[in-house]
C-alpha positions as CSV (number, residue, x, y, z in Angstrom):
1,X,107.7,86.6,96.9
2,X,108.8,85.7,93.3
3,X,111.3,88.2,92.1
4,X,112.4,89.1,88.6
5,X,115.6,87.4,89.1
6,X,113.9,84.1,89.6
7,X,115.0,81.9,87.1
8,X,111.2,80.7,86.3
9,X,110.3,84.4,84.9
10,X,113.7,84.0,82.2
11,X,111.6,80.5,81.2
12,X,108.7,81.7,80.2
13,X,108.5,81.6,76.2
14,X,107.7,85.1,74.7
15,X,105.1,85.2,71.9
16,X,105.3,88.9,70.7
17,X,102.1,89.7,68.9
18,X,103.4,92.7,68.2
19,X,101.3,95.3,69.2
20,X,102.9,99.4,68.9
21,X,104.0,101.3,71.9
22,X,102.0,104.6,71.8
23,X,101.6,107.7,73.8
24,X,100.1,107.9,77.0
25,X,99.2,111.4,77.0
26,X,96.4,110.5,74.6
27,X,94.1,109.5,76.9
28,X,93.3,112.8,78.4
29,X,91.8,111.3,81.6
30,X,95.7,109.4,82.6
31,X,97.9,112.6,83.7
32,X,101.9,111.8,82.7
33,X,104.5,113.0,85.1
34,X,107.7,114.5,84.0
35,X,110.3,113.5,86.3
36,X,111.4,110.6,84.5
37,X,111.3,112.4,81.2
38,X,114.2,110.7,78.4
39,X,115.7,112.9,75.2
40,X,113.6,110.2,73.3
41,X,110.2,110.2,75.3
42,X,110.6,106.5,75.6
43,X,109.4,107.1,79.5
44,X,104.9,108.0,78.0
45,X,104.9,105.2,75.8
46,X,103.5,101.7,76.5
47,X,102.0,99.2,74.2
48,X,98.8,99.5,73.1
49,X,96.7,97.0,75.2
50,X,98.5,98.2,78.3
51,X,97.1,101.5,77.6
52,X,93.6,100.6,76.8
53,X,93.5,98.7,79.7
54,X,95.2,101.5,81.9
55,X,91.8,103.4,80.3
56,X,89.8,101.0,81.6
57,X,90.9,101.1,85.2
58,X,91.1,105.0,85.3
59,X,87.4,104.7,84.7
60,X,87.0,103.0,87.4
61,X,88.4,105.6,90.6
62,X,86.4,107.7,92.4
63,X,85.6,111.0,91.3
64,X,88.4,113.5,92.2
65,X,91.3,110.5,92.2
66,X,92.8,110.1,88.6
67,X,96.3,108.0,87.8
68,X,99.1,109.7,87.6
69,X,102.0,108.0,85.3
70,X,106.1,108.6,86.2
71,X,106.7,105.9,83.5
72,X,106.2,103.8,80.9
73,X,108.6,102.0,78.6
74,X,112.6,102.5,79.3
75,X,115.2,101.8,76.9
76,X,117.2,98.2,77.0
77,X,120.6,100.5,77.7
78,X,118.8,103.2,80.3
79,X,117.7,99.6,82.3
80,X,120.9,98.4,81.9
81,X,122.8,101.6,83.2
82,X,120.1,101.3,86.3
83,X,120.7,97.8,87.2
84,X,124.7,98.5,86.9
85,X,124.1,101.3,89.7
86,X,122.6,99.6,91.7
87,X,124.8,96.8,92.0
88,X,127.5,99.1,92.7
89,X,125.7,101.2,95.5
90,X,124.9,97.5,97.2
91,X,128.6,96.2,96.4
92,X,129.9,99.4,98.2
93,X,127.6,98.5,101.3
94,X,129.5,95.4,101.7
95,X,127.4,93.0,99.4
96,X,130.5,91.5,97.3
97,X,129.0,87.9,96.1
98,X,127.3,88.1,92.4
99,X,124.3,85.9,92.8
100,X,123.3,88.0,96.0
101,X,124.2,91.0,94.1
102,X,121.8,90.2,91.5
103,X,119.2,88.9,94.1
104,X,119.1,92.0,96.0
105,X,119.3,94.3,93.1
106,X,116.2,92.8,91.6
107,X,114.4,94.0,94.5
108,X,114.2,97.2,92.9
109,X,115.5,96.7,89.6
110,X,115.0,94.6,87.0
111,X,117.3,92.2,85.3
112,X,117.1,94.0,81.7
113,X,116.9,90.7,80.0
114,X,113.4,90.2,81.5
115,X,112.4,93.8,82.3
116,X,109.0,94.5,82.1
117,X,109.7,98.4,81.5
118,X,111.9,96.9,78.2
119,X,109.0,95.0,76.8
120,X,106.8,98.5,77.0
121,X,104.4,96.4,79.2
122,X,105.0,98.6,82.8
123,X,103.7,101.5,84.3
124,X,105.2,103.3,87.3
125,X,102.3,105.3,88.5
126,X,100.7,106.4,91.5
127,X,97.2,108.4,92.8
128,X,96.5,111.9,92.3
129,X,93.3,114.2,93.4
130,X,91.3,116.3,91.2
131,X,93.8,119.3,91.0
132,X,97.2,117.0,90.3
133,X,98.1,116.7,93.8
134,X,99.5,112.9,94.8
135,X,97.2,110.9,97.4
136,X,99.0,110.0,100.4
137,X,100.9,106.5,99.6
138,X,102.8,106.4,102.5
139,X,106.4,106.5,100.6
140,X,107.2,108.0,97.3
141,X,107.6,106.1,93.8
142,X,111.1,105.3,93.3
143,X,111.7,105.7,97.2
144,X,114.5,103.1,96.7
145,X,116.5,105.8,95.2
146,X,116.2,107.7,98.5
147,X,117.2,104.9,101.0
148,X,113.0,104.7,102.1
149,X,113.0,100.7,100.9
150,X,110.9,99.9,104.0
151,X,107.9,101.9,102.2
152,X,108.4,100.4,99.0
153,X,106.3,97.0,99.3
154,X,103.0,97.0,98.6
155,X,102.1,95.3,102.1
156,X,105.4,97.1,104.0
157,X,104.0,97.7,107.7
158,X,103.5,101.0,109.6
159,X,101.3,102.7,107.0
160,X,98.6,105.2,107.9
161,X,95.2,103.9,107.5
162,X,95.5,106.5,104.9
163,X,98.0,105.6,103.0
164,X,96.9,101.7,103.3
165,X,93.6,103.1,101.7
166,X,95.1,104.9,98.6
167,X,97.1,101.9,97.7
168,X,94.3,99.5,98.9
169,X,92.5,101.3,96.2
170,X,95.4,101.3,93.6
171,X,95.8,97.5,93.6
172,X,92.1,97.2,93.1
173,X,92.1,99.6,90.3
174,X,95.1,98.1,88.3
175,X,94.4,94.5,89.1
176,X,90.7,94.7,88.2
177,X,91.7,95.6,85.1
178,X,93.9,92.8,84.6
179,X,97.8,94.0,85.6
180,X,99.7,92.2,88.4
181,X,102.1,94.6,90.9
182,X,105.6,93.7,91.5
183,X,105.6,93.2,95.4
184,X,108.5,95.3,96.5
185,X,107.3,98.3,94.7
186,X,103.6,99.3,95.1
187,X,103.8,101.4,92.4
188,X,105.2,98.9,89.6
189,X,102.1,97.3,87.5
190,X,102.8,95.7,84.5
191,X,100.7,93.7,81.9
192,X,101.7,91.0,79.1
193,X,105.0,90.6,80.2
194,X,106.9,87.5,81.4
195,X,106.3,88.1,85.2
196,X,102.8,88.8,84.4
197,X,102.5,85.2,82.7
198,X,104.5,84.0,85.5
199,X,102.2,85.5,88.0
200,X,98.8,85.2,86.1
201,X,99.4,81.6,84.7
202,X,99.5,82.6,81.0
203,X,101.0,80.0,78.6
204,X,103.6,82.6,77.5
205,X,103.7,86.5,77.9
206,X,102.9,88.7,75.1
207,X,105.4,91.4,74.8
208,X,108.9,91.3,74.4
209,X,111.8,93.9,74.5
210,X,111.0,97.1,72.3
């Protein structure tokens, strides 16, 4: 499992083509969630082939399960202040050496100098049915925050056959349209970034920090 501390993902050379970030919420058929909602709303915007190909894919689910979005691009300082705290909440469970600091906070959170969220190239999203409701996905987005990080991975053991379903389903949907998932957090897809060139193969990633 490559994480985004890895020092291969800081190598790969950005190319910024320089595509917008743009709103979410106008593609009627991708419902955006509040929860992470910033003054700025920074959190419904991703760049613009991101989007189109987040289009793409919700055209692809079965009828009566849409994508749900918790969010998009996040602030350089906001990704900071999140890496900081979680640091600290591993430093006060006895984790007290930097490099495994850093290693173990990447699990979660990205290193803000390579964060995908930064470059406006991630979406945090998840499965919902025809009236809004969230599809079983046997452990909440963000469930890190709540102490759940056995759910988190994509492949983490114990689901349901249901739940294995729904994200069985969400990994065909985002990757057939092209994004990669971040393996300790099913719901984390990203596209044109440097983990995605990583991952994918691509000379260089696309989108920097925004």
């Amino acid at each position: 499992m490559i994480l985004l501390s890895d020092p291969r993902v800081a190598e790969v050379p950005v190319h910024e083509c320089g595509e917008p970030l743009v709103e979410i919420s106008s593609v009627p058929a991708i419902a955006l969630d509040p929860r992470e909602r910033d003054a700025a709303g920074t959190y419904g915007r991703v760049r613009a082939g991101a989007l189109e190909r987040l289009r793409s894919a919700a055209g692809t689910l079965p009828d009566g399960v849409g994508l749900l979005v918790v969010e998009g691009h996040r602030s350089s300082t906001e990704q900071a202040r999140r890496f900081a705290r979680y640091e600290d909440r591993l430093r006060r469970s006895g984790i007290t050496d930097p490099v495994e600091l850093r290693h173990r906070a990447s699990a979660f959170v990205s290193p803000v100098e390579v964060a995908p969220h930064c470059a406006g190239a991630a979406l945090d999203l998840t499965l919902v049915d025809a009236e809004g409701v969230e599809l079983d996905m046997g452990g909440a987005v963000n469930g890190h925050r709540s102490g759940d990080e056995r759910s988190c991975p994509l492949d983490a053991p114990g689901l349901s056959a249901r739940a294995r379903h729904n994200r069985d389903l969400l990994a065909r949907t985002m990757s057939g349209a092209g994004f990669v998932n971040y393996p300790t957090e099913w719901w984390h897809w990203s596209y044109g970034d440097r983990y995605w060139a990583l991952i994918t193969g691509a000379a260089c990633a696309d989108y920097g920090p925004v």
